[in-house]
N, C-alpha and C positions, 0 to 999 in steps of 0.2 A: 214428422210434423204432427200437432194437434188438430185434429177435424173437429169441431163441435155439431152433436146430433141431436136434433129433435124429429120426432114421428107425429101423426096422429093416425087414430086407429078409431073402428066402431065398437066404441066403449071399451069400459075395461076388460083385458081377454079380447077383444076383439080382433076384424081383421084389417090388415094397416092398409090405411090407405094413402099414405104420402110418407116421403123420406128428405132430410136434408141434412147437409156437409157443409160446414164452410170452416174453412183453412182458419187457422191461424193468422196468417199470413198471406197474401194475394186476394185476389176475385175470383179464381176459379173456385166457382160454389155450382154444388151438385144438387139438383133438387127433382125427384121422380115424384107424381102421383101414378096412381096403378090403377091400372082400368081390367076389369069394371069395377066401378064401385059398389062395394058390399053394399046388398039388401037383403033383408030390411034396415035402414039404418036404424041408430040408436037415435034416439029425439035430441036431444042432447047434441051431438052431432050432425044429425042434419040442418038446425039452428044456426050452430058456431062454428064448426070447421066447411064442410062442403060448401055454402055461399062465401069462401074465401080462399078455396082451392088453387084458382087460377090467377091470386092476386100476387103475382111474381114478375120481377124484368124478362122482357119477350126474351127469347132462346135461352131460356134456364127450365122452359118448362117441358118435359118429358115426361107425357102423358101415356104411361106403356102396359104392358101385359105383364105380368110376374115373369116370365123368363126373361125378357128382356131386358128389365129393371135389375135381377141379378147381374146379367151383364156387365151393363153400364153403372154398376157400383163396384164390379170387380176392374173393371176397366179406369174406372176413375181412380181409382188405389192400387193400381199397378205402376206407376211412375214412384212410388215412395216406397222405400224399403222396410221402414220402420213407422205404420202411422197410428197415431195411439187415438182411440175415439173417444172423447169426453162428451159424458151426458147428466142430464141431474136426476135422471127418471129410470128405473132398472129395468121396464117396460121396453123403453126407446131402445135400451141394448140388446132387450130378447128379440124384439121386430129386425133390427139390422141382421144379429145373428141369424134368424129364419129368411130373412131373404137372401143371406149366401147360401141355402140349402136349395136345390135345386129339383131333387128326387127323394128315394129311398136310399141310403147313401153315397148321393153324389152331391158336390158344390161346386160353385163356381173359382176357379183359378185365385188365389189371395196366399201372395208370401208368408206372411205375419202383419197378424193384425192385434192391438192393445188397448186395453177397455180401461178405461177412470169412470167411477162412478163416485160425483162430487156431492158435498154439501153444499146446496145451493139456498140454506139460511136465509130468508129476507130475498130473495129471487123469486118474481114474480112474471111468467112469459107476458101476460093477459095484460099487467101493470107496464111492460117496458118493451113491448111489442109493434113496429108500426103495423101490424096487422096480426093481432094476437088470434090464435090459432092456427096458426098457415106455419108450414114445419119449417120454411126456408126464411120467414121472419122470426121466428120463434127463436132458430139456433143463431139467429147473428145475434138477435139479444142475451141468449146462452154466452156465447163468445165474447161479447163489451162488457157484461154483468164477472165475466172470470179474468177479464185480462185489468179491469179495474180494481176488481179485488185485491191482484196479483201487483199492483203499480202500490198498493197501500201498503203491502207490506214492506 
């Protein structure tokens, strides 16, 4: 199945501080922010991501530590054999990627995992967002902006 990811992080290079998944398909949508939050923050982001951190439907939100957040990202993509992660930002892919690493070469449990990294042309999160900045409104906008794309052709 396609999971659509968006992240935010403290600035560019920075470090992430939220994650979200959402299916193609159903409502099980995965969405972590990671405690603590990086300081200093970026201005920038302590502006427009962090006062919208917590704006998600109650028990979506997993408010955790970096180990745990691996986890429960491995855990949530343990039911799918084959899940491919489409993002429009190459950033979003290297944060996902660095939160399966857990150590010095160790990661958390993941069968196979597959990356698309789309042209998202005229995609705007901030434009078609109901809470532009927040990773878990972000990627459902990711996911209606690709699956309508995908109806036109």
């Amino acid at each position: 199945m396609r999971y659509f990811l968006d992240t935010e992080y403290n600035g560019f290079g920075g470090a992430l501080i939220s994650l979200a998944l959402v299916p193609e398909d159903g409502d099980q949508e995965l969405y972590l922010s990671l405690l603590p939050i990086p300081m200093p923050l970026h201005p920038w982001v302590e502006h427009n991501v962090i006062p919208y951190l917590r704006h998600v439907p109650t028990g979506l939100d997993y408010a955790v530590e970096r180990p745990n957040a691996s986890e429960l990202l491995a855990t949530y993509l343990a039911g799918d054999p084959h899940p491919l992660i489409v993002a429009d930002w190459p950033e979003d892919i290297a944060h996902f990627c660095t939160l399966l690493m857990t150590g010095p070469g160790e990661m958390v449990s993941v069968s196979r995992v597959r990356f698309e990294l789309i042209d998202a042309t005229g995609f705007s999160s901030a434009r078609n967002s109901q809470v532009p900045h927040n990773a878990l409104h972000d990627a459902r906008a990711l996911r209606d902006f690709v699956l309508s794309t995908e109806a036109l052709d």
